[in-house]
Steps between C-alpha positions, in 0.01 A plus 500: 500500500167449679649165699765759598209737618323230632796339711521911595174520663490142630808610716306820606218289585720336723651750678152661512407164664760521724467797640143508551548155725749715654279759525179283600726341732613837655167598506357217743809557712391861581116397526599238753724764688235732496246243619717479842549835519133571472458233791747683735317848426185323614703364816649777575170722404301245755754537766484897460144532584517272764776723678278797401210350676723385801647920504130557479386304784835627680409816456125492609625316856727805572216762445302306714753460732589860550163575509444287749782629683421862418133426661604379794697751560217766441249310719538676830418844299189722499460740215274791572354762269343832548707624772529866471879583387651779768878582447602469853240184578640246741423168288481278809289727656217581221474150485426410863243741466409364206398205634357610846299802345355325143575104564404528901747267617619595793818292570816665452629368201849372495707636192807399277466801277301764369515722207399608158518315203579789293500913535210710428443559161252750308338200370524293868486775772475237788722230442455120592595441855641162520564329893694154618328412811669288709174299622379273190154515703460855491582527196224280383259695795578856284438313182177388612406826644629713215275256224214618731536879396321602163777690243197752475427607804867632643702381207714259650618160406693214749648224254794239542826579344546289205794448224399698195439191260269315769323878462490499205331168476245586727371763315474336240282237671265833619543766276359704671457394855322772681235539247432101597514537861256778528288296230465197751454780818157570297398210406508421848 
């Protein structure tokens, strides 16, 4: 009886043998398989950030591009604030006078355009009064003119026309610009 039982678990032994060198076998298989597939995720996962940076870089070149674009496109333009708002105003002719009365240029200016940025508001009672001059030159003569008059004294303010990020930039550069500028006037 117990060489019976003992023949018994000698066979189950073996086929416990067997199938865990099956098994084992199986199992080095599917660790080897997983081993490539981990080195094709890191491929692949390698090549995805490198087309990420490459959208990146893409994408950076066409913001600067159309800005750029968009800034050349703006660089003819004066932007004037402080103009008094009137329902019925002329545009092109407040800001001839404009610039002969509070700039003193006397040249006729040649225009493009002339308008409003926006319409009167509670909060912005004379809008921005934005102008394309056709003359680059006199464009830069108002600018230098306009940086001449003090924001205190009649309350207006000459500046180039500028896409809202570059804007945006700026200020950040000088927070707060006219606080600066009148700084250096009295340290003067």
């Amino acid at each position: 009886e117990f060489s019976t039982l003992g023949k018994k678990l000698t066979e189950k032994l073996d086929i416990l043998d067997t199938k865990v060198v099956d098994i084992s076998a199986e199992i080095g298989t599917l660790r080897r398989r997983v081993n490539d597939l981990e080195t094709t995720a890191g491929f692949q996962s390698d090549e995805v950030t490198q087309l990420r940076r490459a959208l990146e870089q893409e994408r950076r070149e066409r913001v600067r591009a159309n800005l750029v674009a968009e800034r050349y496109s703006m660089k003819s333009d004066v932007i004037v604030r402080g103009l008094t708002w009137n329902k019925n105003e002329d545009s092109v002719q407040v800001f001839r006078d404009f610039v002969s009365r509070e700039l003193n240029l006397r040249e006729p200016t040649p225009l493009v355009a002339v308008h409003r940025l926006s319409r009167p508001t509670q909060a912005r009672p004379n809008p921005p009064m934005l102008a394309r001059l056709v003359n680059f030159h006199q464009r830069n003569a108002i600018l230098r003119a306009g940086r001449k008059l003090r924001r205190g004294d009649n309350g207006f303010v000459v500046h180039e026309h500028l896409p809202r990020p570059l804007q945006e930039a700026r200020g950040k550069l000088v927070p707060d610009r006219d606080a600066e500028m009148s700084k250096a006037k009295d340290n003067r």
